[in-house]
MARVEXPA-988924 format. One line per 5 residues: number of its first residue (from 0); their letters; for each residue z, x, y of C-alpha. Coordinates in steps of 0.1 Angstrom, whole numbers, plus 5000, padded with zeros to 4 digits. Each point is the difference from the previous one (the first is absolute). Layout:
<lumvexs>
NUM) a) Z:X:Y  ... $
</lumvexs>
This chain:
<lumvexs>
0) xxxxx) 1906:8908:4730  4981:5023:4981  4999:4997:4960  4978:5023:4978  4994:4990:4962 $
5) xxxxx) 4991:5020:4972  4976:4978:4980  4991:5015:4961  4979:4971:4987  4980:4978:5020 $
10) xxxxx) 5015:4971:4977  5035:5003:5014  5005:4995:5039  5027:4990:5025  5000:4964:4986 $
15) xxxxx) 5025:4978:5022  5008:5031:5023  4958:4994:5016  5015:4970:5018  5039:5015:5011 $
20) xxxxx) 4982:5033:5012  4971:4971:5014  5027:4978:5017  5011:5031:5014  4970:5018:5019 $
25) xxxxx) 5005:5029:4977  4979:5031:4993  4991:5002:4975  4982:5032:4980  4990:5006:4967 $
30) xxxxx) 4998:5036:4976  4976:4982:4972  5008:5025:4975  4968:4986:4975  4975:5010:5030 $
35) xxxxx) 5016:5034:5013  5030:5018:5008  5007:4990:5038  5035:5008:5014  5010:4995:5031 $
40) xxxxx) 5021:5021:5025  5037:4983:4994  5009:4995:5036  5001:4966:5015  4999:4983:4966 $
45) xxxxx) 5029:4977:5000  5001:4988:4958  4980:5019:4971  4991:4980:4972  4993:5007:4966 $
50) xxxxx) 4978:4974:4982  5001:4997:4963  4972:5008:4974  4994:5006:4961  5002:5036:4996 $
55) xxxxx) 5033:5019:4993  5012:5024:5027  4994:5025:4974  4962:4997:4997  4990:5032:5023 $
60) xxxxx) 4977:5013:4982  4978:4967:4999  5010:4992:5037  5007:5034:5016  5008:4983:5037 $
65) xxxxx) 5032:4988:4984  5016:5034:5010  4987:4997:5034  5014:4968:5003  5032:5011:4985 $
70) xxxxx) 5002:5028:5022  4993:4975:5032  5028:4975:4986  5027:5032:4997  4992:5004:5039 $
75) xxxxx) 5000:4965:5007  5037:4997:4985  5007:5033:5027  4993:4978:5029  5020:4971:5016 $
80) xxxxx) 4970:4977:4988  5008:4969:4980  4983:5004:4963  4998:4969:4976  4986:5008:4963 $
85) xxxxx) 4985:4972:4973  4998:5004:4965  4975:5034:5000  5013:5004:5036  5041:4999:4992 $
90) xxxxx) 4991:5020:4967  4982:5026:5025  5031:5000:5024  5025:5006:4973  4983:5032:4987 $
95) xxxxx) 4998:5016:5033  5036:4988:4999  5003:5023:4972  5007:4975:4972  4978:4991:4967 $
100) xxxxx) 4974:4974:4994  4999:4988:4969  4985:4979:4972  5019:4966:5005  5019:4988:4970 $
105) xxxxx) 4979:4967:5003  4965:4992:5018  5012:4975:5031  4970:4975:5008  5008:4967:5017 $
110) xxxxx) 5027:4979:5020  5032:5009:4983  5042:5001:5018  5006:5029:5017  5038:5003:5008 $
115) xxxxx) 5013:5016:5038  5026:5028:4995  5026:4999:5022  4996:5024:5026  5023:5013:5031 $
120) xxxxx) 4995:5003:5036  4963:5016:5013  4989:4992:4968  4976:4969:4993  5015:4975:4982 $
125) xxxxx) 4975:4976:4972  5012:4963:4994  5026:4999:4967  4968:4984:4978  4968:4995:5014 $
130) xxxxx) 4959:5003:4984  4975:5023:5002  4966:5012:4988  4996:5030:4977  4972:5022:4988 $
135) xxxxx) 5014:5034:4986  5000:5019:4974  5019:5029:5012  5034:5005:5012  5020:5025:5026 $
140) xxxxx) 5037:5015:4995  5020:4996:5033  4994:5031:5024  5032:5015:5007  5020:4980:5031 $
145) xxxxx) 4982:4975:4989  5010:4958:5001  4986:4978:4973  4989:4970:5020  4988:4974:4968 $
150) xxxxx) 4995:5000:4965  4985:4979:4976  5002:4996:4964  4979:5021:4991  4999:5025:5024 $
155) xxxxx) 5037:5016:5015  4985:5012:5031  4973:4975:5019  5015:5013:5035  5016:5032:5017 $
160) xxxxx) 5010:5009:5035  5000:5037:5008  5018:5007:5030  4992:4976:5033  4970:4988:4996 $
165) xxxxx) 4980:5013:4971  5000:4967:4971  4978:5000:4964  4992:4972:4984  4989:4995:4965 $
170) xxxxx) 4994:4967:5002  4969:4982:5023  5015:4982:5027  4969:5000:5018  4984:4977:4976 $
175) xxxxx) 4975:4973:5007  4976:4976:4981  4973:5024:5008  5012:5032:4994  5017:4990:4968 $
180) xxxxx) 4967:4988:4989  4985:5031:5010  5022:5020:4978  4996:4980:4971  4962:5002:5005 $
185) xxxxx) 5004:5034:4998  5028:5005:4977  4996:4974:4972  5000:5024:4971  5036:5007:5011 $
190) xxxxx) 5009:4962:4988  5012:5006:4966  5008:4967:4981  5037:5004:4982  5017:5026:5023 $
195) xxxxx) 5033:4980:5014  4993:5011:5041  4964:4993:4999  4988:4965:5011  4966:4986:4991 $
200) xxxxx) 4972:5001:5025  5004:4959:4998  5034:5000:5011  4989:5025:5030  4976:4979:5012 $
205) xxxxx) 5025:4970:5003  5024:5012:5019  5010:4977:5028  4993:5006:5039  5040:4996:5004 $
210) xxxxx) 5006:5030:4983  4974:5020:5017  5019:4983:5030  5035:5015:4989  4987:5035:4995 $
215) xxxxx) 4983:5001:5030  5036:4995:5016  5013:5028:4982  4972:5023:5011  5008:4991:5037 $
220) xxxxx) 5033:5009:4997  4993:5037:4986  4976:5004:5029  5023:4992:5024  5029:5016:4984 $
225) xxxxx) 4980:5032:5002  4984:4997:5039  5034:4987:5008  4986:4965:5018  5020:4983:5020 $
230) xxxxx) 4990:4971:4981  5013:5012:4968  5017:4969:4977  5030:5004:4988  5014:5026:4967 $
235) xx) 5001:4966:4976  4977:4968:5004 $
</lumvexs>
C-alpha cells in the first residue's frame, strides 16, 4: 500500500493514521508544502491525503502552491485512487469539486456531537451520534452528487463522499494528545473566550484517553472504508 499526504503546516500530521498506516507496512510519502512544492507522479499511489492547516483555500496570493496543489487534487479525483480530505484538506477537495468554501456561521474548536446522516448503499455510513474534535473556522457547500456524511451543531456539513471513494471531513478524526497540543500551541489566539463552539484551552487539555480511544475507532473505519480492507468493521458500531 502506497499513501501520499499533502502536509501544509508542520503542526498538523497524520495523528492516529502514523500507527494504522505503521501496523500496516505502508509507504508512506510526504509533499511538505511549508518546505517546497514536491508532487509526485500519481501512479501506484493507492490513498491521497489532504492534511489540514490554518490558511483558507483562498489565500493564493500569500501561498501560491495552493493552485498547484489544487491542480494535483483535480487529477487525483480523475484517477481510481482513494482520496480522504481533513478540515483544510476536505475544504480543498470540495472546491476542486466545484463547490464554495466559506466563512462558517460559528468558529468550531473542541470536542463537540457530530450526528451520522443516513446514507444508502456504497456510501459510508457515521454512527446516529458520536464525538469529535473540531478546529475550523471555514465551511464548504456540498459539491454537486455529493452525500453529507455528519453534521454538528454548528457546522451542517463535517463530512462528504463524492463518488466511490473520495470522503472530506471537516472535523479532526485523526486527533491525538499530541497533535491537539500542537495546534493549540500554535493556534491559541484562535481561543476566544464567550463564542458558544469554542472550548477553553483548559478544557482541551483534559480530555480523557477514552475519547481519544473512540475517535481513533472512527478514523479506522474511514481508512478502511476507503482501501476497501477486508477487515473493515461493520456500517454501525
Amino acid at each position: 500500500m502506497r499513501v501520499h499526504v499533502l502536509q501544509h503546516v508542520v503542526f498538523e500530521g497524520l495523528g492516529s493514521m502514523d500507527d494504522w498506516f505503521a501496523a500496516r507496512q505502508a509507504q508512506v510519502t510526504w509533499t511538505r508544502f511549508y518546505e517546497g512544492v514536491n508532487l509526485p507522479p500519481l501512479a501506484g499511489i493507492d490513498l491521497l491525503i489532504i492534511l489540514g492547516g490554518p490558511m483558507s483555500i483562498h489565500d493564493e496570493a500569500q501561498f501560491p502552491w495552493l493552485r498547484e496543489e489544487k491542480h494535483f487534487i483535480g487529477e487525483a479525483l480523475r484517477s481510481s485512487m482513494a482520496v480522504l480530505g481533513i478540515c483544510l484538506g476536505a475544504q480543498l477537495l470540495a472546491s476542486v469539486c466545484g463547490a464554495p468554501v466559506t466563512v462558517a456561521p460559528h468558529k468550531e474548536i473542541g470536542w463537540f456531537p457530530i450526528f451520522g446522516e443516513a446514507a444508502g448503499d456504497g456510501v459510508f455510513q457515521f454512527p446516529a451520534e458520536g464525538e469529535a474534535f473540531h478546529w475550523h473556522g471555514e465551511t464548504f457547500d456540498l459539491p454537486k452528487g455529493a452525500h453529507c456524511l455528519a453534521h454538528s451543531a454548528a457546522c451542517a456539513h463535517q463530512g462528504f463522499q463524492w463518488g466511490k471513494r473520495v470522503i472530506g471531513l471537516q472535523c479532526h478524526l485523526e486527533a491525538t494528545p499530541a497533535s491537539t497540543a500542537a495546534i493549540m500551541q500554535h493556534c491559541a489566539d484562535e481561543l476566544v473566550a464567550g463564542e458558544p463552539y469554542i472550548q477553553t484551552a483548559d478544557v482541551l487539555r483534559k480530555v480523557s484517553d477514552a475519547r481519544y480511544a473512540a475517535l481513533r475507532v472512527q478514523m479506522s473505519r474511514v481508512l478502511e472504508y476507503l482501501l476497501d480492507c477486508e477487515s473493515s468493521s461493520p456500517a454501525h458500531e
